[in-house]
N, C-alpha and C positions, 0 to 999 in steps of 0.2 A: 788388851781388854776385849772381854768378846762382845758385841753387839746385842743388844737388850733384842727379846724376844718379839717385844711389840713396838710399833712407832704410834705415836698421833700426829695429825698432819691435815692443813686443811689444804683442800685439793678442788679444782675444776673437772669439769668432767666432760674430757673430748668427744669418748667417741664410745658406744659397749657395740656385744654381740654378743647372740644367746651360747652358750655351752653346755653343753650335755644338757639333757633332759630340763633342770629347773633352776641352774647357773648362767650367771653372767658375765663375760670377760670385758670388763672398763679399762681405757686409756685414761688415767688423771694426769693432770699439772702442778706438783704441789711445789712450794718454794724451796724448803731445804732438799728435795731427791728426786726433782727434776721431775720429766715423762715418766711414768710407770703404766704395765701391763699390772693389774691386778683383778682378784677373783671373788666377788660374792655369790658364797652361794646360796641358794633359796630362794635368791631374789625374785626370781618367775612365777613363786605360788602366791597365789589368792592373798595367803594367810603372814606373807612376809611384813614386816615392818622399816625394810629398808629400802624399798622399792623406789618411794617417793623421793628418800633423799639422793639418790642417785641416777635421778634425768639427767639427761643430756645438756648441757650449760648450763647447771646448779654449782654452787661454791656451796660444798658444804665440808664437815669438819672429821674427820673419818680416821677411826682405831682398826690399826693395821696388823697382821700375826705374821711373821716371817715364816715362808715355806718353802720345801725344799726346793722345786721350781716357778713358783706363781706365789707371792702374798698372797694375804684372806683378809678381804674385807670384815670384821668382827663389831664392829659398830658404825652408823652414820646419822650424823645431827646435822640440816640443811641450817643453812648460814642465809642463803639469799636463790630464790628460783628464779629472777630473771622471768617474769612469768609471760612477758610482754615476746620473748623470741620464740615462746610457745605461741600464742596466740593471734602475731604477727606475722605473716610466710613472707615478705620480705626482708624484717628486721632477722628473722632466723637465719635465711640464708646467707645474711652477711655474716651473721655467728657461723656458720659454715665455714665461709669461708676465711673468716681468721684464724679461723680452728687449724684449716688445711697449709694455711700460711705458714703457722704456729709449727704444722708437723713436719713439714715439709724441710722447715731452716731449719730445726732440731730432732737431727736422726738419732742422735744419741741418745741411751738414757742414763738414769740414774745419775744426772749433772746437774748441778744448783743452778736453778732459775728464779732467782730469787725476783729480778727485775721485768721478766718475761710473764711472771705470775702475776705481779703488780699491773702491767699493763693489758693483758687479757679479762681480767675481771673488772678493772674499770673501764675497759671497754663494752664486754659484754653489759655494766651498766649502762655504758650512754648510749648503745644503740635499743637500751630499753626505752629511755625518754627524748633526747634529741632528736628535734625534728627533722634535722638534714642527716639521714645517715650517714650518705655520700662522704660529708667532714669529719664523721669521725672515724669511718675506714682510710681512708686517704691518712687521717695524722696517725691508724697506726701502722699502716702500712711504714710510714717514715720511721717513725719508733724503733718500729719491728727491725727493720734493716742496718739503723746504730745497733741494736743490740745484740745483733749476729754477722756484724763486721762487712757488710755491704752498702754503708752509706753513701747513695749519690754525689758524687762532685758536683757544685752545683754555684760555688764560685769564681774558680778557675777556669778557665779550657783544658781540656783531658790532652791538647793535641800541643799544643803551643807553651801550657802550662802557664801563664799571662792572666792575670784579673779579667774577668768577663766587662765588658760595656753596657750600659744602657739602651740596647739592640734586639731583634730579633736573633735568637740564636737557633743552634741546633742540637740535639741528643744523640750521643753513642751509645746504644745498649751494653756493647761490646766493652766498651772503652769503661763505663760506668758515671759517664757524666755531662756534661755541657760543653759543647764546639762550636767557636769563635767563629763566624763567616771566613775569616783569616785563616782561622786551622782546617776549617770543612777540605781542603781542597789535599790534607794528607790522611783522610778517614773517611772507607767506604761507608755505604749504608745506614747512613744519616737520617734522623726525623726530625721533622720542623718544628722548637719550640719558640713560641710566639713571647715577646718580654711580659707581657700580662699570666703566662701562667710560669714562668721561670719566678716572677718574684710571685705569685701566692706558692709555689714547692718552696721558693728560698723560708717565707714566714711560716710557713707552716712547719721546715726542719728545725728554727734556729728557738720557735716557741715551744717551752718545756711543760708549762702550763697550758693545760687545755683549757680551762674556764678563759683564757685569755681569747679565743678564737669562736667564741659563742655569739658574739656579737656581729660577727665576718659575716654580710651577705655574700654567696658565691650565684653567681649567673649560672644557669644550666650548660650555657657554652663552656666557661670559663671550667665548669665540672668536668665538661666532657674531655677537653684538653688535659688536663689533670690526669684524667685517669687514665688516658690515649697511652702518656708517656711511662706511668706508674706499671700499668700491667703489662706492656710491651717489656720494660727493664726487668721486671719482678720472673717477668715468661722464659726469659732471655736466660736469665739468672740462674734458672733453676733447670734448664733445657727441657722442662713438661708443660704440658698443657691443663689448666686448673678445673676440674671439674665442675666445682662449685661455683665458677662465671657462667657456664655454660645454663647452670640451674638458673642460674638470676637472671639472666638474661631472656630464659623459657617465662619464667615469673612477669617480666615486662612487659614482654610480648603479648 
Protein backbone atom coordinates (compact mmCIF):
# COMPACT_ATOMS: atom_id res chain seq x y z
CA UNK A 1 0.00 0.00 0.00
CA UNK A 2 1.56 3.27 -0.82
CA UNK A 3 1.45 5.83 1.77
CA UNK A 4 -1.19 8.74 1.49
CA UNK A 5 0.29 11.82 0.15
CA UNK A 6 -0.60 13.91 3.23
CA UNK A 7 -0.50 13.19 7.06
CA UNK A 8 -2.37 15.27 10.00
CA UNK A 9 -0.62 15.16 13.09
CA UNK A 10 -0.47 17.22 16.09
CA UNK A 11 2.97 18.13 16.82
CA UNK A 12 5.31 20.45 19.49
CA UNK A 13 7.47 22.56 18.04
CA UNK A 14 11.31 22.23 19.10
CA UNK A 15 13.27 24.15 17.49
CA UNK A 16 13.01 26.26 13.49
CA UNK A 17 15.48 28.07 11.52
CA UNK A 18 15.11 30.47 8.77
CA UNK A 19 15.55 28.95 5.04
CA UNK A 20 16.12 30.47 2.11
CA UNK A 21 14.78 33.87 1.74
CA UNK A 22 11.04 33.50 3.46
CA UNK A 23 11.00 29.69 4.64
CA UNK A 24 11.33 27.98 7.75
CA UNK A 25 12.96 24.75 8.75
CA UNK A 26 10.94 23.22 12.23
CA UNK A 27 11.88 20.40 14.30
CA UNK A 28 8.36 19.01 15.62
CA UNK A 29 7.53 16.03 18.09
CA UNK A 30 4.39 14.41 16.97
CA UNK A 31 3.14 11.08 18.42
CA UNK A 32 2.71 8.63 15.64
CA UNK A 33 6.17 9.90 13.53
CA UNK A 34 8.41 10.76 16.07
CA UNK A 35 11.03 14.03 15.51
CA UNK A 36 10.63 15.33 12.20
CA UNK A 37 12.56 18.03 10.17
CA UNK A 38 9.80 19.63 8.31
CA UNK A 39 9.37 22.83 5.99
CA UNK A 40 6.94 25.89 5.80
CA UNK A 41 7.09 27.83 3.53
CA UNK A 42 6.09 31.49 3.49
CA UNK A 43 6.22 31.49 6.97
CA UNK A 44 8.55 34.73 7.21
CA UNK A 45 6.29 37.16 5.16
CA UNK A 46 4.27 39.74 6.69
CA UNK A 47 1.15 38.32 5.05
CA UNK A 48 1.53 34.57 6.21
CA UNK A 49 -1.10 32.94 8.18
CA UNK A 50 0.96 30.30 9.78
CA UNK A 51 3.34 32.07 11.45
CA UNK A 52 1.75 32.22 14.81
CA UNK A 53 0.93 28.68 14.87
CA UNK A 54 4.19 27.58 14.65
CA UNK A 55 6.28 29.40 17.75
CA UNK A 56 8.46 27.71 19.38
CA UNK A 57 6.75 25.45 22.21
CA UNK A 58 3.06 25.74 20.74
CA UNK A 59 1.18 22.24 20.32
CA UNK A 60 -0.59 22.88 17.49
CA UNK A 61 -2.35 20.46 14.99
CA UNK A 62 -0.53 20.68 11.59
CA UNK A 63 -1.41 19.00 7.75
CA UNK A 64 1.49 17.73 6.27
CA UNK A 65 2.52 17.10 2.19
CA UNK A 66 5.15 14.47 1.69
CA UNK A 67 8.22 15.56 -0.21
CA UNK A 68 10.78 14.29 -2.04
CA UNK A 69 13.42 15.52 0.63
CA UNK A 70 11.70 17.84 3.36
CA UNK A 71 7.64 17.50 4.18
CA UNK A 72 5.69 20.86 3.62
CA UNK A 73 3.92 22.22 6.30
CA UNK A 74 0.32 22.79 4.29
CA UNK A 75 -1.81 23.79 7.19
CA UNK A 76 -1.38 24.88 10.99
CA UNK A 77 -4.21 25.16 13.77
CA UNK A 78 -2.52 26.22 17.42
CA UNK A 79 -3.96 23.71 19.97
CA UNK A 80 -2.26 25.46 23.11
CA UNK A 81 0.71 28.53 23.02
CA UNK A 82 2.00 28.01 26.35
CA UNK A 83 2.23 31.69 26.31
CA UNK A 84 3.69 31.83 29.84
CA UNK A 85 7.39 30.27 28.42
CA UNK A 86 7.15 33.31 26.00
CA UNK A 87 6.69 35.75 28.57
CA UNK A 88 8.50 34.15 31.32
CA UNK A 89 12.77 33.90 30.58
CA UNK A 90 13.12 31.50 33.24
CA UNK A 91 10.09 29.19 32.63
CA UNK A 92 11.45 29.21 28.82
CA UNK A 93 14.45 28.27 29.51
CA UNK A 94 13.60 25.34 31.30
CA UNK A 95 11.43 24.63 27.92
CA UNK A 96 14.87 24.73 26.46
CA UNK A 97 16.07 22.74 28.12
CA UNK A 98 13.77 19.87 28.01
CA UNK A 99 13.69 20.42 24.55
CA UNK A 100 17.42 19.66 24.48
CA UNK A 101 17.02 16.67 26.77
CA UNK A 102 14.12 15.56 24.40
CA UNK A 103 16.81 15.74 21.49
CA UNK A 104 19.54 14.73 22.70
CA UNK A 105 17.94 10.91 24.09
CA UNK A 106 16.13 10.79 20.62
CA UNK A 107 18.55 11.00 17.69
CA UNK A 108 16.46 9.09 15.73
CA UNK A 109 13.72 10.01 13.77
CA UNK A 110 10.75 9.23 12.37
CA UNK A 111 10.06 6.65 15.55
CA UNK A 112 6.78 6.58 17.49
CA UNK A 113 6.74 8.76 20.57
CA UNK A 114 3.77 8.30 21.46
CA UNK A 115 4.66 8.53 25.43
CA UNK A 116 7.66 11.08 24.89
CA UNK A 117 4.89 13.40 23.28
CA UNK A 118 2.49 13.00 26.23
CA UNK A 119 5.11 13.97 28.59
CA UNK A 120 6.70 17.05 27.00
CA UNK A 121 3.43 18.92 26.52
CA UNK A 122 2.31 18.28 29.83
CA UNK A 123 5.29 19.44 30.80
CA UNK A 124 5.67 22.43 28.86
CA UNK A 125 2.06 22.88 30.58
CA UNK A 126 3.16 22.93 34.20
CA UNK A 127 6.03 24.91 33.89
CA UNK A 128 3.35 27.40 32.45
CA UNK A 129 1.61 27.37 35.96
CA UNK A 130 3.46 25.63 38.71
CA UNK A 131 5.15 27.52 41.03
CA UNK A 132 8.30 25.34 41.78
CA UNK A 133 9.58 24.69 38.21
CA UNK A 134 12.45 23.18 39.85
CA UNK A 135 9.61 19.98 40.59
CA UNK A 136 8.55 19.62 37.55
CA UNK A 137 11.78 19.54 35.65
CA UNK A 138 13.36 17.10 38.00
CA UNK A 139 10.02 14.59 37.58
CA UNK A 140 10.72 14.92 33.91
CA UNK A 141 13.89 14.51 33.78
CA UNK A 142 12.99 11.09 35.72
CA UNK A 143 10.20 10.25 33.18
CA UNK A 144 12.36 11.18 30.52
CA UNK A 145 15.20 8.65 31.38
CA UNK A 146 12.38 5.48 31.90
CA UNK A 147 11.29 6.28 28.74
CA UNK A 148 14.59 6.15 26.81
CA UNK A 149 15.91 3.22 28.84
CA UNK A 150 18.26 5.07 31.39
CA UNK A 151 16.51 4.69 34.59
CA UNK A 152 18.62 5.30 37.73
CA UNK A 153 19.13 2.49 40.12
CA UNK A 154 18.00 3.74 43.02
CA UNK A 155 17.16 0.79 45.18
CA UNK A 156 19.68 -1.42 45.01
CA UNK A 157 23.43 -0.77 45.19
CA UNK A 158 24.97 -0.81 41.56
CA UNK A 159 28.17 -2.39 43.49
CA UNK A 160 27.06 -5.02 45.79
CA UNK A 161 23.56 -5.50 44.21
CA UNK A 162 21.97 -5.74 48.01
CA UNK A 163 18.77 -3.56 49.06
CA UNK A 164 19.92 -0.02 49.91
CA UNK A 165 19.48 0.85 53.94
CA UNK A 166 18.21 3.63 55.51
CA UNK A 167 21.69 5.66 55.34
CA UNK A 168 23.50 8.17 53.68
CA UNK A 169 24.64 6.66 50.55
CA UNK A 170 26.52 7.39 47.46
CA UNK A 171 26.06 7.80 43.51
CA UNK A 172 27.71 6.27 40.47
CA UNK A 173 27.26 8.11 37.47
CA UNK A 174 29.17 5.62 35.76
CA UNK A 175 27.61 2.67 37.26
CA UNK A 176 23.93 4.50 37.01
CA UNK A 177 22.91 4.33 40.41
CA UNK A 178 23.18 4.21 44.17
CA UNK A 179 26.37 2.84 46.34
CA UNK A 180 26.07 1.23 49.63
CA UNK A 181 28.91 2.73 52.06
CA UNK A 182 29.75 -1.23 51.90
CA UNK A 183 30.13 -1.27 48.12
CA UNK A 184 31.77 2.45 47.70
CA UNK A 185 35.03 0.86 48.44
CA UNK A 186 34.87 -1.25 44.94
CA UNK A 187 33.72 2.10 42.69
CA UNK A 188 35.85 5.00 41.98
CA UNK A 189 34.39 8.44 41.75
CA UNK A 190 31.64 8.57 43.82
CA UNK A 191 29.18 11.53 44.84
CA UNK A 192 27.74 11.86 48.26
CA UNK A 193 23.86 11.30 48.31
CA UNK A 194 22.50 12.23 51.55
CA UNK A 195 19.21 9.68 52.69
CA UNK A 196 17.03 13.08 52.42
CA UNK A 197 17.37 13.36 48.64
CA UNK A 198 17.77 9.42 47.81
CA UNK A 199 14.21 9.20 49.17
CA UNK A 200 12.59 12.49 47.42
CA UNK A 201 14.56 10.90 43.78
CA UNK A 202 13.12 7.47 45.20
CA UNK A 203 9.13 9.29 45.37
CA UNK A 204 9.63 11.24 42.92
CA UNK A 205 10.56 7.91 40.33
CA UNK A 206 8.14 5.46 41.68
CA UNK A 207 4.96 8.54 41.52
CA UNK A 208 3.46 8.21 37.97
CA UNK A 209 0.92 11.01 38.76
CA UNK A 210 2.13 14.35 39.02
CA UNK A 211 -0.90 16.05 40.61
CA UNK A 212 0.32 13.73 43.31
CA UNK A 213 3.61 15.75 44.10
CA UNK A 214 1.90 19.35 43.97
CA UNK A 215 1.56 19.31 47.58
CA UNK A 216 5.51 18.34 48.24
CA UNK A 217 7.14 21.29 49.87
CA UNK A 218 11.03 20.93 48.65
CA UNK A 219 13.65 23.13 50.61
CA UNK A 220 16.04 24.98 48.34
CA UNK A 221 18.86 22.78 49.78
CA UNK A 222 16.92 19.63 49.38
CA UNK A 223 16.57 21.20 45.52
CA UNK A 224 19.94 21.79 45.20
CA UNK A 225 20.93 18.23 46.06
CA UNK A 226 18.52 16.83 43.71
CA UNK A 227 19.72 18.50 40.92
CA UNK A 228 23.72 18.09 41.97
CA UNK A 229 22.98 14.25 41.27
CA UNK A 230 20.34 14.48 38.32
CA UNK A 231 22.66 16.71 36.05
CA UNK A 232 26.04 15.19 36.93
CA UNK A 233 24.11 11.51 35.86
CA UNK A 234 22.14 13.13 32.82
CA UNK A 235 25.96 14.97 31.81
CA UNK A 236 27.74 11.66 32.42
CA UNK A 237 25.23 9.94 30.28
CA UNK A 238 25.27 11.71 27.42
CA UNK A 239 29.28 12.70 27.44
CA UNK A 240 28.17 16.56 26.53
CA UNK A 241 27.77 19.33 28.18
CA UNK A 242 24.10 21.11 28.05
CA UNK A 243 23.89 24.39 26.84
CA UNK A 244 20.82 25.27 28.03
CA UNK A 245 22.20 25.08 32.08
CA UNK A 246 24.65 27.18 31.07
CA UNK A 247 21.67 29.73 29.85
CA UNK A 248 19.84 29.22 33.14
CA UNK A 249 22.28 29.52 35.21
CA UNK A 250 23.34 33.33 33.06
CA UNK A 251 19.54 33.91 33.85
CA UNK A 252 20.14 33.40 37.81
CA UNK A 253 22.85 35.10 38.13
Amino acid sequence: MPQPRTYRTHALILRHRDFGEADRLITILTPQHGKLDVLAKGVRKPTSTKTGHLELYTHSELLIARGSSLDLVTQAQMRNPYLALHEDLLRGAYATYCVELLDRFTVEEDVRHDALFTLLDATFERLCYDPDVLRVVRYYELRLLDEVGFRPELNECVATQEPILPQDQYFSYAEGGVVSPEGAAHLPNLVALPLKTLKLMRHFQRTRDYAKLTDLHIAPAEHNDFERVMLGFIRHTLEARLRSIDFIRLIQR
